[in-house]
N, C-alpha and C positions, 0 to 999 in steps of 0.2 A: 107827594109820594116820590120820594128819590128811584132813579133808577142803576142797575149797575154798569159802571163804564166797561166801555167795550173797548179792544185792540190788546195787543200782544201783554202778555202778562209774566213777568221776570221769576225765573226757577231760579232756586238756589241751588251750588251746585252738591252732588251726591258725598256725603260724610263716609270717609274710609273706616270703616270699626274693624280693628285690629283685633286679629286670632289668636288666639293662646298655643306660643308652642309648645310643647312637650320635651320631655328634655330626652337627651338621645339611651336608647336604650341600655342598658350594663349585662354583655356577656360575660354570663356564671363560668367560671374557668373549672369549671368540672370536665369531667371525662371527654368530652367531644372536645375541649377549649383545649384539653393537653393533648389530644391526637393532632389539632392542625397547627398549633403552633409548637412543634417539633419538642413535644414533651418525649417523658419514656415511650407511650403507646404510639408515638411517629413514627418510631423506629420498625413495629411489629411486621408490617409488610411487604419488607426488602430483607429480614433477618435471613428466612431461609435461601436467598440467592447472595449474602455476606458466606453465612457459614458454607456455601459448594463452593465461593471461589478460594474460601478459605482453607479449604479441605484438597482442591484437586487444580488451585493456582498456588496458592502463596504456601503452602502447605511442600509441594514437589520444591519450588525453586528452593527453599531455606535449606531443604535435605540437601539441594545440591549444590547449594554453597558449602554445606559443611563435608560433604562431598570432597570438593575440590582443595581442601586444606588437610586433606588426609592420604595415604597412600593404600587405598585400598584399589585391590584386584580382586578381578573372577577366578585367576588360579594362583598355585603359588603358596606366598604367605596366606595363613587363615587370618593371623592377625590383623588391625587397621589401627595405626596412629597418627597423632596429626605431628603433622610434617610443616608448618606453617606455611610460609611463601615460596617453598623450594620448587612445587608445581610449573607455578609462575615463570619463576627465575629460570625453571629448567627449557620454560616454553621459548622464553626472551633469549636464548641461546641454542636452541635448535633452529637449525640452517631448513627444515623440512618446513617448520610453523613458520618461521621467515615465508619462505617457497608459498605456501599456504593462504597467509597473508596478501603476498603481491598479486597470485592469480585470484582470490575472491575480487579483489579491487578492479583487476583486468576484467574478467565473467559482470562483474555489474555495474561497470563503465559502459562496455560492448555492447550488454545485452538488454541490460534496462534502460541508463540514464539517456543512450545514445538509440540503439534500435526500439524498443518498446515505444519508448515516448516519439522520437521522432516518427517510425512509420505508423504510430497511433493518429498521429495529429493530421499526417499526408491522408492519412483514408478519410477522415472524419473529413476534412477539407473537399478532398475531391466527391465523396461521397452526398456532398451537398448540390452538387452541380447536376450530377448523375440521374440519369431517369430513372423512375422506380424498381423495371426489369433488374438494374444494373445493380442497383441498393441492395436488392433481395439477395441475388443471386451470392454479391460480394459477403454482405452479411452474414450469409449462411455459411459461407465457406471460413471464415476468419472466427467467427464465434461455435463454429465444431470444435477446432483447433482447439478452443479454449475449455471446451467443456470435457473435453476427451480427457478422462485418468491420465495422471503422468505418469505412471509408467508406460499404459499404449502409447501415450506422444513419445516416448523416448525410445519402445520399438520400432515405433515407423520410423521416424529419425534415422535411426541405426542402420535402418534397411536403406536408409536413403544416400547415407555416409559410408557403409562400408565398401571395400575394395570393389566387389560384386553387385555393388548395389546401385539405386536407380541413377544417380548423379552421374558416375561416371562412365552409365550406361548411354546417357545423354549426350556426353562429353566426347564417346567410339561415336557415336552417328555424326557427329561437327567435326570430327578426323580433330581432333583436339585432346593434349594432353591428359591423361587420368592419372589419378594417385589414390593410395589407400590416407584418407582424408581424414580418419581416427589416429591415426599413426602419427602424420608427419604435421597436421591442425589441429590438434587435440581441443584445444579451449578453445578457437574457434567454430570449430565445429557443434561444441555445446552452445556455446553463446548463440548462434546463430538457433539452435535447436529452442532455445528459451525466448527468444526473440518470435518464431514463429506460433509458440503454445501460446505467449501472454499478452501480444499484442491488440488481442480483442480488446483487452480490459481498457485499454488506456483509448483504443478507438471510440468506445462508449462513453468514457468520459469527456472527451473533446465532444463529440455529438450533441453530451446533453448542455456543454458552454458553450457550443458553437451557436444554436436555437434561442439562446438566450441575447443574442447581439439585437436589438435594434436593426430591422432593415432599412431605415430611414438614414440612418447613419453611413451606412456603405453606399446607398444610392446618391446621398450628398455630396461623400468623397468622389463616386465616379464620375459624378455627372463636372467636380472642377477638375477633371482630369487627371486624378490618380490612376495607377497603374494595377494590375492585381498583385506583385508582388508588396507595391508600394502601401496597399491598401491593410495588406495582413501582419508588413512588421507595422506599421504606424497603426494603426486602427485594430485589428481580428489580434494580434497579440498579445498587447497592453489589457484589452477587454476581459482577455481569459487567463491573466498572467495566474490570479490563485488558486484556479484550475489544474494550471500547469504544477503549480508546487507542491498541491496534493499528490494529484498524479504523480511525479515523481517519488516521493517519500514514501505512499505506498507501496510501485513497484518494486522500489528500492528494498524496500524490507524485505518483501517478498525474496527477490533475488539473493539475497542475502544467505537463505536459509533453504532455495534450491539443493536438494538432495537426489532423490530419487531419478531423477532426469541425466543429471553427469553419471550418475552410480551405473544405473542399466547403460550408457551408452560407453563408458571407456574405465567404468572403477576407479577413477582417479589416474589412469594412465595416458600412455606408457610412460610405465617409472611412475613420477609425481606430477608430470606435466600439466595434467587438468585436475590435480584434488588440489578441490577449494578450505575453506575450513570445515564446513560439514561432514566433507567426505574424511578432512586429518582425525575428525574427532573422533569419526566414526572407526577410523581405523584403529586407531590409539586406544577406544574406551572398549572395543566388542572383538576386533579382530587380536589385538597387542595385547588385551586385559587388563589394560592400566587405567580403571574405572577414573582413580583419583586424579590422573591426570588430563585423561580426555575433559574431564566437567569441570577443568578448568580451562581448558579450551572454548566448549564450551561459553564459560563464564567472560571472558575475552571475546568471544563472537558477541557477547550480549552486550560487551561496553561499545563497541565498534559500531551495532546496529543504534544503538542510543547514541552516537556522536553521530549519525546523520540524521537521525529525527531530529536533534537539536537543531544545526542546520536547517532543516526546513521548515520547521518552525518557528524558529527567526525569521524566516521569507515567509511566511504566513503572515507574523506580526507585522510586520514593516507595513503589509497592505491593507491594517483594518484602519 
């Protein structure tokens, strides 16, 4: 009688049995199939915010295109014909929309490209160093500024500017020259005024690029001996250059279309010296009654504000 041998005994190893796949599903292009891939029913969810910008954006600007190739007024002639580019032409040869032209470009050079932005950037900066007491307190005071109606900002202003007013009340205490400062600084005087309402906005913006630096990187540079100036054109600048270009192009527009502000504080005076184009149109289209020609002024502030968005967005581009 045999017996069975004993010791390790060889497995074969385990047989893979292949699964049946399935073939991949086929979405039925019915009703749901043409909502998400931008059939007619993609459209249905956005139509009524199409049709209000249609009705109370693009709807206004076309009447005032054709506006401004017509010679209608509030008095006067009842009639209105179109007049083609005589508007224009009339604008490109008044020595006032000249005038008009030069001080918008002064107003937001002064007030945005150079004050806004710059003492946006100086607070954001210092602001970070600053103990929290100092944050608040500054804070508070710079973004009142901002949130205050423009025309209150452009009454205190006023109060602040005129002959009797608090400046050169400041000015009799330092036995220091005074002047009526609306008179003889007109567009300075605004610029400065637009300078102090908007400069929150750009201070916020630095704040929120400033936070976003890497602190590893500035304590790298200090620590091989950078300087703080040295640290913020070579490093903190570069970091936040498309920061910086938004910020700009915003203000910019913004400033652009400053109205309210020069209006309450000097009307565009004395004489023409502070009407910008806002204030030309405004006079030409509501005070003068030359509807068709103001909105073509107008129409000319609108090309002027689209050749610096272009501008800046080309310095957007360059940095993606």
């Amino acid at each position: 009688m045999s017996t069975p041998a004993t010791g390790p005994q060889a497995t074969s190893p385990p047989v893979a049995v292949p699964q049946a796949t399935s073939p991949p599903a086929v979405v039925p292009q019915g009703s749901a199939g043409t909502l998400h891939r931008g059939g007619p029913l993609g459209w249905l969810p956005i139509t009524p915010a199409v049709a209000l910008l249609l009705v109370f954006l693009a709807g206004p600007i076309g009447y005032c295109v054709y506006i401004a190739f017509t010679n209608m007024q509030l008095t006067g002639s009842s009639s209105t014909g179109f007049v083609g580019l005589a508007n224009f032409r009339r604008a490109f040869a008044d020595p006032e929309f000249r005038n008009a032209v030069w001080l918008t470009l002064v107003f937001t050079v002064i007030s945005s490209i150079i004050g806004q932005n710059s003492l946006g950037l100086a607070l954001a900066t210092l602001m970070r160093r600053a103990s929290r007491p100092v944050r608040t307190v500054t804070g508070i005071f710079v973004i009142a500024a901002w949130v205050l109606p423009e025309i209150v900002a452009a009454f205190l202003l006023y109060a602040f500017f005129r002959r009797e007013g608090t400046l050169n009340a400041i000015l009799d205490q330092l036995h220091l020259p005074s002047q009526n400062w609306l008179y003889s600084l007109p567009i300075l005087a605004v610029s400065f005024a637009n300078v102090w309402r908007g400069t929150a906005f750009s201070m916020l913006i630095y704040s929120a690029a400033l936070n976003e630096i890497p602190q590893d990187i500035t304590e790298s540079a200090e620590l091989d001996g950078a300087g703080g100036l040295r640290r913020f054109w070579h490093i903190t600048l570069p970091m936040i250059r498309r920061s910086v270009a938004t910020n700009l192009m915003l203000n910019t527009l913004q400033t652009l279309s400053v109205f309210g502000l020069i209006w309450a504080m000097t009307r565009g005076g004395p004489g023409n010296r502070s009407e910008t184009l806002p204030v030309f149109m405004y006079d030409q289209a509501f005070l003068k009654s030359f509807i068709g020609y103001g909105t073509a002024v107008a129409l000319l502030l609108l090309l002027i504000s689209s050749l610096f968005s272009v501008v800046y967005l080309r310095l957007l581009k360059t940095e993606v």
